[in-house]
C-alpha positions as CSV (number, residue, x, y, z in Angstrom):
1,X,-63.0,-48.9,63.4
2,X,-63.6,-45.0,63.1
3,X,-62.0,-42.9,60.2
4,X,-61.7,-39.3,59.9
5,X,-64.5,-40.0,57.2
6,X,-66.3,-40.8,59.7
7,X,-66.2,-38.4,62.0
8,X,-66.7,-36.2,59.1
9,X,-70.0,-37.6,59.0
10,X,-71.0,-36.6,62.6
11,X,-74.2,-34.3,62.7
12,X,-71.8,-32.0,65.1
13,X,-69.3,-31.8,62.4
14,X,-71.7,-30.5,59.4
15,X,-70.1,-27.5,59.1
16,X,-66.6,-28.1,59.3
17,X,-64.7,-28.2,56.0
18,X,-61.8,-30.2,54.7
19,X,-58.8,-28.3,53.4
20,X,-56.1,-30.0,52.4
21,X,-55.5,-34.2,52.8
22,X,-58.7,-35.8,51.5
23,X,-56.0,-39.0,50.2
24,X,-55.9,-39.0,54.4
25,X,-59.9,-39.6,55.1
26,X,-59.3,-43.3,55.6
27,X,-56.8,-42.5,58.6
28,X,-58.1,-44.4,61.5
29,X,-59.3,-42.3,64.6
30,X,-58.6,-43.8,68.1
31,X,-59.2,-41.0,70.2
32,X,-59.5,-37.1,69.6
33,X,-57.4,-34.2,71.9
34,X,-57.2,-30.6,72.0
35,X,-53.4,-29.3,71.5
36,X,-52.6,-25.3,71.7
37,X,-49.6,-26.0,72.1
38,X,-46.8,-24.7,69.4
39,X,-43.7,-27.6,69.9
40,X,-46.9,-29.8,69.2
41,X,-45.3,-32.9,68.7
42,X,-44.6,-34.2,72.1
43,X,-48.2,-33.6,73.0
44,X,-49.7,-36.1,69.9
45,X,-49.8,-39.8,69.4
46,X,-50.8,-41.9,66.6
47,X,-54.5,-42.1,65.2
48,X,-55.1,-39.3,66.8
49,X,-57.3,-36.5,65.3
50,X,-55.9,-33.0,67.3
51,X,-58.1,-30.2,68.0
52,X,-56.2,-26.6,67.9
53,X,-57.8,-22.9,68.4
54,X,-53.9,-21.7,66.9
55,X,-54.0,-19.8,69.9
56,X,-49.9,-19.2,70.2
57,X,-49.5,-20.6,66.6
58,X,-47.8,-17.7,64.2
59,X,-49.6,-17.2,61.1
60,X,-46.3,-17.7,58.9
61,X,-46.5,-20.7,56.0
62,X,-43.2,-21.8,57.3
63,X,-44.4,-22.5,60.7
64,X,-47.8,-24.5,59.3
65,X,-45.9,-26.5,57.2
66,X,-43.5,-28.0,59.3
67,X,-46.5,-28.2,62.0
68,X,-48.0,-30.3,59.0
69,X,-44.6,-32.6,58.7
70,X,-44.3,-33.0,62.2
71,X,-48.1,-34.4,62.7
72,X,-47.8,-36.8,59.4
73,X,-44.3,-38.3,60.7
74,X,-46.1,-38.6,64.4
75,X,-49.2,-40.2,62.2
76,X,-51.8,-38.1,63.4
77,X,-55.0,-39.0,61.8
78,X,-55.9,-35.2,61.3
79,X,-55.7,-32.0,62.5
80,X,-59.1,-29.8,62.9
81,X,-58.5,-26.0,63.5
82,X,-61.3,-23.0,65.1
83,X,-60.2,-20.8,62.5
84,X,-61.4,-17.2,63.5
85,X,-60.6,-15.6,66.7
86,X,-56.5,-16.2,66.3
87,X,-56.1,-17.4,62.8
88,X,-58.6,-16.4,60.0
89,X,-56.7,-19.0,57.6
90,X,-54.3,-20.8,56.8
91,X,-51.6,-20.0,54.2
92,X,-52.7,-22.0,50.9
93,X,-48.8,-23.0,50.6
94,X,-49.2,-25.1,54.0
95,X,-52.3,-26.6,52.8
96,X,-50.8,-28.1,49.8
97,X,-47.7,-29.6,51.9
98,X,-51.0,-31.2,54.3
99,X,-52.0,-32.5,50.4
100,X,-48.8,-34.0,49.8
101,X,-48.9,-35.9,53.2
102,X,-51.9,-36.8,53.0
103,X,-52.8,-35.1,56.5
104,X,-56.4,-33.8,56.5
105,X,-57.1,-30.7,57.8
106,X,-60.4,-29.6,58.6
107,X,-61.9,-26.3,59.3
108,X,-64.6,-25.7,62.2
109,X,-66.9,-22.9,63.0
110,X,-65.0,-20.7,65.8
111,X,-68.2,-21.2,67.3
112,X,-68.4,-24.6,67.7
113,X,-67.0,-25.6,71.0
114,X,-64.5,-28.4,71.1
115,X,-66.5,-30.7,73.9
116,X,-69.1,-31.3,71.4
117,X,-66.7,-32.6,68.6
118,X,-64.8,-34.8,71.1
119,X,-67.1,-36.1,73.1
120,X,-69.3,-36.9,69.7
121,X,-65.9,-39.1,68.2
122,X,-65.4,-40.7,71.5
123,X,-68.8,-41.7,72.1
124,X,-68.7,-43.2,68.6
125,X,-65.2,-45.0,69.5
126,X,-67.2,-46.5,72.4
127,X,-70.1,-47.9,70.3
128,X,-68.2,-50.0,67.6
129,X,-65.7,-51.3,70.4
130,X,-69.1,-52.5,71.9
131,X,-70.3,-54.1,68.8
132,X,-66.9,-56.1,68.3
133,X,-66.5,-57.1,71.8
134,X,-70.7,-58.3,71.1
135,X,-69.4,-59.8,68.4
136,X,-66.1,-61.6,70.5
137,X,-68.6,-62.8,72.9
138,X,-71.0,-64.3,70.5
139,X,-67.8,-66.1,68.9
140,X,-67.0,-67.5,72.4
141,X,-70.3,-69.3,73.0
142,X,-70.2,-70.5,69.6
143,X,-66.8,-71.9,69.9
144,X,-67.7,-73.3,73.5
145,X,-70.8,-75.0,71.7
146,X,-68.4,-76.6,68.5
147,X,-66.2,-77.7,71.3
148,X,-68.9,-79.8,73.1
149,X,-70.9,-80.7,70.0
150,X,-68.5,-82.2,67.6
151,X,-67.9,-85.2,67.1
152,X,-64.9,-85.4,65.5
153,X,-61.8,-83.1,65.0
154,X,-63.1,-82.8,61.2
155,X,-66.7,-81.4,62.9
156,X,-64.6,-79.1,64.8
157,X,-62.7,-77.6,61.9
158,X,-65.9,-77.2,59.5
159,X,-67.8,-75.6,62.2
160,X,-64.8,-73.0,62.8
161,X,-64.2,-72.3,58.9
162,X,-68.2,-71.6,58.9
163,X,-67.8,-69.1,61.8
164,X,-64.8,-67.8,60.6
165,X,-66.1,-67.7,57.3
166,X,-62.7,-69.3,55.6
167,X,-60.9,-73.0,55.4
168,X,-59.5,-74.0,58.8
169,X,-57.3,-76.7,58.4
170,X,-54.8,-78.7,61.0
171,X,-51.8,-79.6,59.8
């Protein structure tokens, strides 16, 4: 399971910069979308991290803090902003309502294009749903093999608690 941690932790990401919610770095990350749009929370979903240029976002602390509310009460993993070109920064009074939510927000390059950040989450996304549905098949044999190998209903419950790696009892 990806967190915003993690994707913190992509080589693509090395020069973005958290700015307010670090209590949020733990926030699972499903899938990552690019939102311009100002009434942004129709366009978001849970465990979601959204990517924004602020391109038609006003630069007014009352407008970034509700923007903040609204993402935390949709549970938005976190938000990651070009500042630059159509916002050089955010006012410091938003980023300590993004603190008190727990809502990361992250600063990237204006220069780093969006497709590279996304693709780089959602390529990761893919890779550990492979390794658990490896890891689902590799449970199926074994549980096929217990099925056809013990002898007993006792067999069959030690050899699941082993796989499982906790008691498995019938009652």
């Amino acid at each position: 399971m990806m967190t915003v941690y993690d994707c913190l932790a992509l080589p693509e990401l090395r020069e973005a910069e958290l700015l307010a919610g670090q209590g949020g770095l733990t926030h699972t990350v499903r899938l990552a979308h690019v939102v311009d749009e100002p009434d942004i929370r129709r366009w978001v979903a849970p465990e979601v991290v959204v990517f924004t240029t602020a391109h038609n976002h006003p630069a007014e602390e009352a407008f970034w803090a509700q923007l903040f509310r609204d993402l935390a009460d949709e549970h938005v993993a976190a938000l990651m902003i070009a500042l630059g070109r159509y916002l050089p920064e955010i006012p410091p009074s938003a980023l300590k309502v993004a603190d008190e939510l727990d809502l990361p927000v992250i600063a990237l390059p204006w220069t780093l294009p969006f497709v590279r950040v996304t693709d780089a989450i959602h390529r990761r996304i893919i890779a550990d749903h492979a390794i658990s549905w490896t890891r689902v098949a590799e449970l199926e044999v074994q549980v096929a093999e217990a099925a056809v190998h013990a002898h007993t209903l006792d067999d069959l419950l030690a050899i699941f608690s082993r796989l499982l790696g906790h008691p498995v009892s019938l009652s």
